[in-house]
Backbone bond lengths (Angstrom), bond angles and torsions (degrees), N, CA, C in turn:
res aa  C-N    CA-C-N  psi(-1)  N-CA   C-N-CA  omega(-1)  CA-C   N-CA-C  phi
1 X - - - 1.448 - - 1.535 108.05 -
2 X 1.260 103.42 128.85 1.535 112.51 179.46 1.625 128.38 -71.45
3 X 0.996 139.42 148.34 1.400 132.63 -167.58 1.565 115.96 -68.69
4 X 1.506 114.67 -39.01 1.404 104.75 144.50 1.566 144.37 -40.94
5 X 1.160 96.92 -47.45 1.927 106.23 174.95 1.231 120.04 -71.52
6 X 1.534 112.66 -19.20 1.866 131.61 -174.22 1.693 85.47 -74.56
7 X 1.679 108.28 -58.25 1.439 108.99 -174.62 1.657 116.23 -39.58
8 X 1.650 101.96 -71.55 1.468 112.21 171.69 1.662 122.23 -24.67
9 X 1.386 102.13 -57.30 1.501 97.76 177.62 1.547 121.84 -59.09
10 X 1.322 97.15 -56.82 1.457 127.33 174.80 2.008 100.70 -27.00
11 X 1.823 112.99 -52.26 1.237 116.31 168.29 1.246 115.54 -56.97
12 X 1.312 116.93 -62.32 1.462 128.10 -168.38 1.336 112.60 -75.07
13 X 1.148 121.13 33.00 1.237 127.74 150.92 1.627 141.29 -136.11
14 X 1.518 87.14 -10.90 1.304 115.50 177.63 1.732 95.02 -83.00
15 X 1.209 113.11 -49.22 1.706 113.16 170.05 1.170 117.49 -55.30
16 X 1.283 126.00 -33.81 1.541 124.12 170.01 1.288 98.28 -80.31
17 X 1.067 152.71 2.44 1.647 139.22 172.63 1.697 94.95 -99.16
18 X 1.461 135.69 -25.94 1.284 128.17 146.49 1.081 122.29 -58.14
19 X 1.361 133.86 -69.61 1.175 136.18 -172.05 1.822 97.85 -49.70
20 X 0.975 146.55 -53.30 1.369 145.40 -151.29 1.646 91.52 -88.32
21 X 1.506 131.21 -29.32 1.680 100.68 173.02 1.147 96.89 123.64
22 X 1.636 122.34 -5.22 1.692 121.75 -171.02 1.234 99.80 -76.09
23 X 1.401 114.83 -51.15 1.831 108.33 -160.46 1.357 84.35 -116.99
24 X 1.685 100.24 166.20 1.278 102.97 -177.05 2.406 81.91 -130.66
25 X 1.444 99.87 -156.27 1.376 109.71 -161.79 1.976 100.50 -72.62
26 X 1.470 124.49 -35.41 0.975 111.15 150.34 1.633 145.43 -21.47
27 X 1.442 95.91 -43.36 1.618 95.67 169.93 1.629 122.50 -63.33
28 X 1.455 98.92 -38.28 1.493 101.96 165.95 1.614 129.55 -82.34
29 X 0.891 94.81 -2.65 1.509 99.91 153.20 1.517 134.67 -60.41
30 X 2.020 91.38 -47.42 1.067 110.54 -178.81 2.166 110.93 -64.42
31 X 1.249 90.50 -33.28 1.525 105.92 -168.50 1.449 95.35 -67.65
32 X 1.324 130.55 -45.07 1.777 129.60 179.95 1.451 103.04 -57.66
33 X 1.299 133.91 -19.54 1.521 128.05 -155.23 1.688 82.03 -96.93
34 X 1.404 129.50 -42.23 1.890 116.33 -177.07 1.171 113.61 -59.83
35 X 1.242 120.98 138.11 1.470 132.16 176.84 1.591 95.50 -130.63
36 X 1.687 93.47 171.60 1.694 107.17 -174.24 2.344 89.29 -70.18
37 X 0.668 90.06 -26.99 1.897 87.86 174.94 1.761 119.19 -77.19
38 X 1.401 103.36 -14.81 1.695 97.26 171.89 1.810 71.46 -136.26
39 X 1.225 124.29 114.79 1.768 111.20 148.85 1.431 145.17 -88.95
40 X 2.065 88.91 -4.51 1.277 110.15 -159.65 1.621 109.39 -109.68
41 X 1.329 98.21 -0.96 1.729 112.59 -163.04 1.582 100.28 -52.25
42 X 1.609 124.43 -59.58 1.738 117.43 -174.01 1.713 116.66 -42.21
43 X 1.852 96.41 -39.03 1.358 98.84 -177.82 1.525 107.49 -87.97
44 X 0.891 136.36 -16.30 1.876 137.10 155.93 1.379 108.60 -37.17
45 X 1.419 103.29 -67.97 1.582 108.55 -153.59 1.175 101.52 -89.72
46 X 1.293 133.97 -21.16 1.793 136.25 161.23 1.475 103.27 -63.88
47 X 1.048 149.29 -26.55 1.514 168.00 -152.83 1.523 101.46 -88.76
48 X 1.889 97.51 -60.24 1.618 102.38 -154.39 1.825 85.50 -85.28
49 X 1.422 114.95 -31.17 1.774 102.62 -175.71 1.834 101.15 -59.00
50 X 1.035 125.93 -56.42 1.577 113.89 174.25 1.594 117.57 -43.99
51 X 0.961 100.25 -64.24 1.824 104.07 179.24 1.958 100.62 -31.56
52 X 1.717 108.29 -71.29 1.297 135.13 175.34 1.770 87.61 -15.83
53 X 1.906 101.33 -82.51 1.508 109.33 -144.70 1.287 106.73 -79.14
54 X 1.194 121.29 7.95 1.886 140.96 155.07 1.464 103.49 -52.41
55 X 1.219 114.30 -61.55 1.961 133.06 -174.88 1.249 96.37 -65.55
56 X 1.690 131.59 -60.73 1.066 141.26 -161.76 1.926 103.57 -47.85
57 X 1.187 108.91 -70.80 1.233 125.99 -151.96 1.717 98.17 -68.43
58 X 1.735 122.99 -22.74 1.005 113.33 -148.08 1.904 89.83 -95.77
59 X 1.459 106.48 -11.33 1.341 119.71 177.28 1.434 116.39 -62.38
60 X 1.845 87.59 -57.87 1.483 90.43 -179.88 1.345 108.84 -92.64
61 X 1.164 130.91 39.47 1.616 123.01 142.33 1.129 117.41 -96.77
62 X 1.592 124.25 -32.12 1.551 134.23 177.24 1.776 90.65 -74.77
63 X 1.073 145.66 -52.32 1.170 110.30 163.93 1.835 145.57 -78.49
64 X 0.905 85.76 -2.98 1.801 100.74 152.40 1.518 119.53 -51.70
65 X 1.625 108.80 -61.86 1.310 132.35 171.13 1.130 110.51 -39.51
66 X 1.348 126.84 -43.67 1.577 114.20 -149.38 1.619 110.63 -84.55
67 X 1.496 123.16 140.42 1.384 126.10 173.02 1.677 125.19 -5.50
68 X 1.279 87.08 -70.97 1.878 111.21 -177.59 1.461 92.96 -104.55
69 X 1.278 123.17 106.83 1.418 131.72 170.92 1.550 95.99 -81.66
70 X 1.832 100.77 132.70 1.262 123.93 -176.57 1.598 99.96 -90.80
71 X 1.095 113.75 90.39 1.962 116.03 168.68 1.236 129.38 -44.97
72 X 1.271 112.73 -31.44 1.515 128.30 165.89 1.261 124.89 -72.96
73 X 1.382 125.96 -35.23 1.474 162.97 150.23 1.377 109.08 -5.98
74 X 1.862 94.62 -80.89 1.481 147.41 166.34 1.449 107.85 -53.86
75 X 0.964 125.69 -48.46 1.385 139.56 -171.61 1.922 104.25 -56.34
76 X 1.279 100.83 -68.35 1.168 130.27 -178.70 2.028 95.88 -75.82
77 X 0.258 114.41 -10.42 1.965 93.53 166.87 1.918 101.53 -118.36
78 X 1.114 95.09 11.17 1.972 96.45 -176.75 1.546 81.69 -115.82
79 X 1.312 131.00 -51.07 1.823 132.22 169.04 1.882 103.82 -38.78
80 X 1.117 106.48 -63.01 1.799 106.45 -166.04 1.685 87.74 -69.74
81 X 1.446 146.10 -45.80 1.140 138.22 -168.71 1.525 107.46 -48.70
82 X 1.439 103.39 -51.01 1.752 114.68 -159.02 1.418 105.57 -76.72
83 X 2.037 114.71 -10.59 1.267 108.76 179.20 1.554 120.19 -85.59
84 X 1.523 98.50 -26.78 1.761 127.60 -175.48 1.192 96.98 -46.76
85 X 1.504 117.37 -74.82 1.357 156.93 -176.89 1.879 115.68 -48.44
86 X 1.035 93.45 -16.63 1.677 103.63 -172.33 1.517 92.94 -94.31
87 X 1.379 126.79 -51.62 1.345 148.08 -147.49 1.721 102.08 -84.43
88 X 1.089 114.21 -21.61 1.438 119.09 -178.97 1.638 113.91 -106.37
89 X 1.631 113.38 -12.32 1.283 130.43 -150.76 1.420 131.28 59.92
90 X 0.983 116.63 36.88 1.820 117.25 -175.39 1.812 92.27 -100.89
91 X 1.440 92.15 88.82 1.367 103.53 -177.56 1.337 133.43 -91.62
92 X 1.820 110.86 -1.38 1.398 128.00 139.15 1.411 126.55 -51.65
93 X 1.345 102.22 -34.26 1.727 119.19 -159.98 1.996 93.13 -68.66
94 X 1.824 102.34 -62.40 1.229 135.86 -146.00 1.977 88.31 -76.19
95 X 1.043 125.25 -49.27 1.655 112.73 171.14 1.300 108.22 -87.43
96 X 1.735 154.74 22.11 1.201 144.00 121.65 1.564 106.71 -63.45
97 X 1.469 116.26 -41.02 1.632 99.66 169.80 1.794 121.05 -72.04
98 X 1.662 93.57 -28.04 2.181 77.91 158.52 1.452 130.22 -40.64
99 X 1.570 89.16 -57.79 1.716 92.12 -172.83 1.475 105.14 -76.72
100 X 1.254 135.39 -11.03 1.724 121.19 178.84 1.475 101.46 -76.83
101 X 1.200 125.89 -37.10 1.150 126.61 -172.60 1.772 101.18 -70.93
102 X 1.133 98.24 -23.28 1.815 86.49 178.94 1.447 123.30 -66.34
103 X 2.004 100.13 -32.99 1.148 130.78 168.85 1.322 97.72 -42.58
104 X 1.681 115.08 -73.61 1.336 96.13 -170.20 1.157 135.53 -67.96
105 X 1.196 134.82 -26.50 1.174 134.16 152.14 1.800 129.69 -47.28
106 X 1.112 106.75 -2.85 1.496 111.23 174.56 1.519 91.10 -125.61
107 X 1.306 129.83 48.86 1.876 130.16 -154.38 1.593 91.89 -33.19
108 X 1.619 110.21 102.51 1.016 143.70 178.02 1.226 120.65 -109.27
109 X 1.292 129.82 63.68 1.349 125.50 -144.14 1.874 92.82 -90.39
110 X 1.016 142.47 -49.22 1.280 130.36 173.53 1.908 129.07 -56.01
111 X 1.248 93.35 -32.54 1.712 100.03 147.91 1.672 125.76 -54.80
């Protein structure tokens, strides 16, 4: 496969991750900030947000778990999630953390 056609896809799929609701205009933001002097920056900071929402999620499952679920806890690691997630544009990610946070605020623990 030629380095052109890697490109092509590489588009046509990143547009279907718009069109479908994944990324929102943020992501291209992120894409204006790479230059031929950083080339790797979209895939850096998409890289370090997974690593990030790796920690994130594994937090707020150990506090899910616990007896007396701490709402504030939860609240606050679904807050730093929805900020990660905002900042990269994964704008599926960032309005599933709207409504969890609503959860917590109505300490909705079966939601």
């Amino acid at each position: 496969m030629d380095v052109g056609q890697m490109q092509r896809q590489w588009l046509d799929y990143t547009r279907s991750l718009f069109i479908e609701g994944f990324l929102d205009s943020q992501f291209l933001q992120l894409q204006q900030l790479q230059d031929e002097n950083n080339p790797d920056f979209v895939v850096e900071v998409v890289s370090l947000f997974f690593e990030d929402s790796e920690r994130i999620l594994k937090d707020l499952t150990f506090a899910l778990d616990q007896q007396g679920v701490d709402f504030k806890k939860v609240d606050a690691h679904v807050h730093q999630l929805k900020g990660s997630s905002s900042s990269v544009g994964a704008q599926r990610v960032k309005n599933a953390c709207i409504a969890f946070r609503n959860f917590c605020e109505e300490q909705n623990v079966e939601a």
